[in-house]
C-alpha angles and dihedrals in degrees: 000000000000122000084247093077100008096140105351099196100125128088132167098231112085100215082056104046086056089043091063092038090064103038099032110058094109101044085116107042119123104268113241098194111136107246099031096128099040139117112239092067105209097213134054118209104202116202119192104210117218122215097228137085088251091048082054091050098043089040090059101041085058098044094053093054088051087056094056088059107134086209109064097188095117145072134222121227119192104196113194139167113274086253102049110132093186090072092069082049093063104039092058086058101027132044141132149136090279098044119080119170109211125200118226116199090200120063134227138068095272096056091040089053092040093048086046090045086055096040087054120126095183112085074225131063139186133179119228101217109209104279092034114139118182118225102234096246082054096114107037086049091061096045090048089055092049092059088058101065106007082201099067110127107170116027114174121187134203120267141185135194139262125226122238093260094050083243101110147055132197153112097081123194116202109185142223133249115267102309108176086185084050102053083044090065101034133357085250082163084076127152131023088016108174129216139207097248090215100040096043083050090050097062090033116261124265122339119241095214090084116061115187094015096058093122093040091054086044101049076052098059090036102047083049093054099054128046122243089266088073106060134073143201125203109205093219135099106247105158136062110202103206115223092203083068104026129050121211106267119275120252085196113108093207084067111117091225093053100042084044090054092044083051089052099054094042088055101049097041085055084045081069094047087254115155097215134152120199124226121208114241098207104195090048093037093217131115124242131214120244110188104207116218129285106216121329096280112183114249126214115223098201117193135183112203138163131179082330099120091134091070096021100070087039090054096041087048092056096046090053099043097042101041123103101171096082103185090088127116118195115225102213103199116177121182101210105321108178121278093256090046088046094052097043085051089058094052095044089050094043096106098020140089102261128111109209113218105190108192117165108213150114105298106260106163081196100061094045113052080046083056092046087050091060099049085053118110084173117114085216127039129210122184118195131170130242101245089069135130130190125216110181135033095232091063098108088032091059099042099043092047084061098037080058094074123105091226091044119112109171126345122204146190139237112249133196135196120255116264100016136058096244134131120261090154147017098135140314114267108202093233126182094264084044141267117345133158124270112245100003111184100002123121124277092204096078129049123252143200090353098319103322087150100042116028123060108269134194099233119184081234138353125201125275092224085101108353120151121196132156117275095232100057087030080065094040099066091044101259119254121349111254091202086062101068097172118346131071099342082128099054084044094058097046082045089062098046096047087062095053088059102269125128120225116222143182116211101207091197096085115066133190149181109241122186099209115219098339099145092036106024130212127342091200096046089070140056105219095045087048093056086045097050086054100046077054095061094042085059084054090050100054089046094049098036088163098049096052115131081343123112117175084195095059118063118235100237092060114101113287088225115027127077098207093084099251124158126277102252098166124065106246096215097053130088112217097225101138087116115134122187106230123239094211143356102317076240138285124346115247124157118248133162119271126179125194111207100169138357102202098189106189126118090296100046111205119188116189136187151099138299126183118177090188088243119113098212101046099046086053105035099028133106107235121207126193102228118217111195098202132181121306086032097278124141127234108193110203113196114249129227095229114210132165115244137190123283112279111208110247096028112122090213158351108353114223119212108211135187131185137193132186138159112255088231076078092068103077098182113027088269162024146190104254129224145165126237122191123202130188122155112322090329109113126189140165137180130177136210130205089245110121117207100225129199117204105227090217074074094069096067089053110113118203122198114241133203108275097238104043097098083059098064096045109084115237112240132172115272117174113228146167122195112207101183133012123170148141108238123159090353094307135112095230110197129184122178148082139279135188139161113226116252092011135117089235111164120045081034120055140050117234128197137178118234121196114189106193129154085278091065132252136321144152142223125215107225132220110238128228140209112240115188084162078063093051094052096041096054096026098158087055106094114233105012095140096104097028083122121103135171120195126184110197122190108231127223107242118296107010109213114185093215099063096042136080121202111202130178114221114190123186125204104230089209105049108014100236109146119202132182144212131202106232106219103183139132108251106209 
């Protein structure tokens, strides 16, 4: 391998630098694959050579990193014109069992990829693009992937780019699972695609009518010969993309490659007997793809309403006025407006299409749009809620064209708050607390993650606020689930049509006002509300096992918490306990600069930033600690992840990139003032900001599944405990009371955590901590009881039987690590 991508572990963007640091520890291990010395290599790496000094140079970088694979089951071919003279360049510096360089009599890159497609040894294939680096793993990631479904016929893998001096990576671009919508927008499949080599040879290879976009148009035949099951997606970033030798795509739509791809995709849909146009998406530079209308199918507008007259008449308004589909009928379904709303509502439908279904009973959204179903004469629904409002006259016309294919589940919208230009929908990533919506809040007037807010996206789910499916698969996964009354009856349904084999998409084409909650407020903002909407998920979870805390459509290298789309820099299957209680000061005071950049607060709390102490040696050498002041005045100290950053202006020296990462049970009491400490040798020294790390306490509810064996492996010791309260209220354990192990300074200093063990496995809650002056005076002669109180408010899985369920207390010593549990024998009321 060259100098130029030797190692490539550095970028200078901190989130992926850590990034790196966690996932790619083991890019360079030997590889242990059976066959990997073998050979019959399984794989064929086709490199079109280009006759130019810069096609030598890419050629060679590529070459070289080919030649760092730890899996050595493959083969190389250069394919170049009869009368390159830059072959016999690179075989003088380049040869080998696994490298063959192939003459092709025609020109061009069509006929050099298609004579090396029918020269290939592999049963797989890929083409290396000039500018392609392989990661090293590369290959034994893809072989890997191969064992795991021997029918896989077309496996794609995440990339980033390269910068021009070979120093820096970033951009990367972490995919998402098979998304036919997706490819037909962009060719988010992207680099080191690889084929099926007989299956690519059976339709052909790649066409020669579209130079720049062959392995697009490709990816497009072979994806519609072969069914989802047969392709694959390896969540790893296995290709470099060099700057020196490929350029960032062009947002310019003169450009030959993006006309060549539009042209693609035109020719293939057509291909399929599809009537499409394609609209240019200027800021992604990219085309999407606009389906027109089959027929003229009725279409079922179906809308629950209640005593919402205010934003009723304005939606209904705007759907009469914008529309320009006009085979549509409203359902009006209300479930006990008042007598004077309900009248009002007769005399404003008199000469319009709605038909008014007025049903007194308790609001279930469920129920009603499954009542408004049945009502429906309409081929396609489309339910839609009554604070709407619609923006552009093609909006039916756009969402019915996509609900039309066969493939297709639900299809949303992209909806935006009154009044502002911000984000309230673009799809529903399946996150680990449960389904939200991607960029919420955020503003709709820039791009974002490779086009999530402007081109047409797969998601797992997408929001019935305005969700439009065929009536006839609408009916064969059961409508809307009744046992769900509010919250994620709509994830639940696109669940359940994503299991059935159909794909979930937004068209972010169509873009409406939605007045979020006005009529029923915030989930979030109460309690009650809040218990219920978990139970809720709970219920989702038990009817989607596989889908739990799982989205095809989110990469897994995406953040586990945040909807933005930033990186994962945390492992998600640590727990971030490293955190030690301090005997003394963590050493003198001194002023040094500390800088803040994000407080995450979930269940793993990670805190970044930046230190710098102004000295060389101890910025470099020393050991860094993230320093947590918690009630009563003691100091908790959390290991740091050191990195080097870039230099910050202002900054008199070095400048140190920290991350740290704790579990939220550290955080006795919601919060604390935060610090840094540096150690190196027998110099000590502390310094603290005016930053609070600060715990939610909607978090405390929040109940993580734990390893089922983790509660063997931890020793049973006595804790003494009351429990002054312990009952089931809105789908939640809700516990009050105190704990405290004799002769133990329990409280300040040690984490404490509820574990419930139930049919469903095992999993754990975080708990708030109290002050308990009743505790002090009780055990007076017990050190440190003033915060021995604790609540916890754990979400239940469905129907909670006692019987079934074991309640544990786990505590943790802050000082030394021991953990230590009690089994909780209590009457819940």
């Amino acid at each position: 391998m060259t100098d130029d991508h030797r190692g490539l572990k550095t970028s200078n963007d901190v989130n992926y630098q850590i990034w790196m640091d966690l996932f790619e520890k083991d890019i360079y291990a030997p590889c242990d694959c059976p066959g990997t010395n073998g050979t019959e290599p399984e794989l064929t790496l086709i490199l079109p050579l280009e006759n130019s000094a810069e096609g030598l140079e890419a050629a060679a970088a590529g070459i070289a990193a080919a030649e760092e694979q730890t899996d050595r089951s493959f083969e190389l071919l250069v394919v170049s014109s009869g009368d390159d003279r830059a072959a016999g360049q690179l075989k003088e510096r380049f040869s080998g069992d696994r490298l063959r360089y192939l003459s092709c009599p025609e020109r061009g890159r069509a006929a050099l990829i298609n004579r090396g497609i029918q020269e290939a040894v592999g049963r797989f294939f890929a083409v290396l693009e000039p500018g392609d680096l392989l990661a090293p793993h590369a290959v034994r990631e893809i072989r890997k992937k191969m064992r795991e479904n021997r029918g896989y016929a077309f496996v794609y893998s995440d990339e980033d780019r390269l910068s021009q001096d070979g120093s820096n990576r970033y951009r990367p671009f972490f995919k998402p699972d098979w998304s036919p919508d997706t490819l037909l927008s962009f060719d988010y499949t992207g680099r080191l695609s690889v084929f099926d080599t007989e299956l690519a040879r059976e339709i052909g290879g790649v066409n020669a009518g579209f130079p720049g976009a062959e392995i697009y148009e490709l990816t497009l035949r072979i994806t519609e010969e072969i069914k989802a099951d047969r392709i694959g997606h390896i969540s790893s970033v296995l290709c470099h993309v060099f700057d020196r030798f490929a350029l960032l795509p062009s947002l310019n739509a003169g450009d030959p490659a993006v006309e060549a791809k539009r042209r693609a995709k035109t020719a293939v849909l057509a291909g399929r007997g599809k009537k499409i146009r394609t609209e240019l998406v200027e800021d992604a530079g990219q085309y999407n793809v606009v389906y027109e209308v089959e027929g003229e199918p009725l279409v079922s507008i179906i809308i629950p309403s209640k005593d919402n007259l205010a934003y009723l008449k304005p939606c209904l308004e705007s759907i009469f006025r914008k529309s320009s589909y006009s085979n549509y009928e409203i359902v009006l379904v209300d479930n006990g407006s008042r007598v004077e709303t309900k009248e009002e509502i007769d005399r404003y439908i008199q000469d319009k299409p709605v038909r008014y279904i007025y049903q007194p009973m308790i609001f279930n959204f469920s129920r009603m749009c499954n009542i408004g179903a049945s009502h429906a004469k309409g081929e396609y629904l489309l339910f839609l809620n009554d604070d709407i409002s619609i923006l552009q006259k093609d909006w039916i016309e756009r969402m019915l064209g996509q609900a039309q294919q066969a493939h297709a589940g639900a299809v949303g919208a992209k909806l935006v708050y009154p009044r502002s230009n911000q984000i309230q929908h673009t799809g529903v990533l399946n996150m680990k607390d449960g389904p939200a919506h991607a960029l919420v809040l955020f503003s709709d007037g820039a791009q974002y993650a490779f086009g999530r807010n402007v081109l047409c996206y797969n998601y797992l789910a997408v929001t019935a606020a305005c969700l439009m499916t065929a009536a006839d698969k609408f009916h064969a996964v059961g409508g809307f689930n009744e046992d769900m009354t509010v919250a994620y009856n709509d994830t639940d349904l696109c669940f359940s049509l994503y299991e059935k084999g159909w794909y979930n998409v937004v068209r972010p084409d169509v873009k409406l006002i939605h007045y979020e909650s006005v009529s029923r407020g915030y989930d979030v903002n109460d309690m009650t509300k809040f218990f219920r909407m978990n139970q809720e998920r709970c219920l989702l979870n038990r009817r989607h096992p596989s889908l739990v805390e799982r989205d095809p459509f989110f990469n897994r290298n995406y953040s586990d918490y945040l909807v933005d789309f930033s990186l994962m820099i945390h492992d998600p299957e640590k727990t971030y306990l490293e955190a030690r209680t301090l005997d003394g000061a963590p050493g003198e005071m001194r002023t040094f600069n500390i800088a803040i950049d994000s407080l995450d607060m979930g269940q793993t709390c990670i805190v970044s930033g930046w230190t710098s102490t102004g000295d060389f040696e101890l910025d470099e050498k020393g050991k860094f600690y993230l320093l947590l002041e918690l009630a009563g005045g003691h100091v908790t100290a959390v290991p740091v992840h050191k990195f080097r950053r870039e230099r910050i202006p202002g900054a008199v020296s070095t400048n140190v990139g920290f991350i740290a990462r704790f579990d939220a049970s550290v955080l006795i009491r919601r919060r604390a003032r935060i610090g840094m400490a540096c150690v190196l040798g027998d110099t000590k020294f502390h310094c603290w900001t005016d930053r609070l790390a600060q715990w939610d306490s909607f978090n405390y509810f929040r109940r993580m599944k734990a390893e089922d064996d983790a509660l063997d492996y931890i020793p049973e010791e006595p804790v003494q405990y009351s429990l002054d309260r312990c009952v089931i209220e809105g789908g939640a354990l809700m516990m009050r009371g105190w704990a405290f192990t004799a002769g133990r300074l329990y409280n300040n200093e040690i984490a404490l955590r509820i574990y419930i063990k139930d049919p469903s496995g095992l999993s754990y809650c975080n708990v708030n901590r109290q002050v308990r002056f009743d505790v002090c005076r009780l055990y007076n002669k017990e050190m440190n009881l003033l915060y021995s109180g604790f609540e916890a408010d754990c979400s239940l899985a469905g129907d909670w039987k006692k019987s079934e369920t074991e309640l544990w207390l786990v505590a943790r010593n802050l000082r030394n690590g021991k953990v230590w549990k009690q089994r909780v024998e209590t009457e819940v009321e």
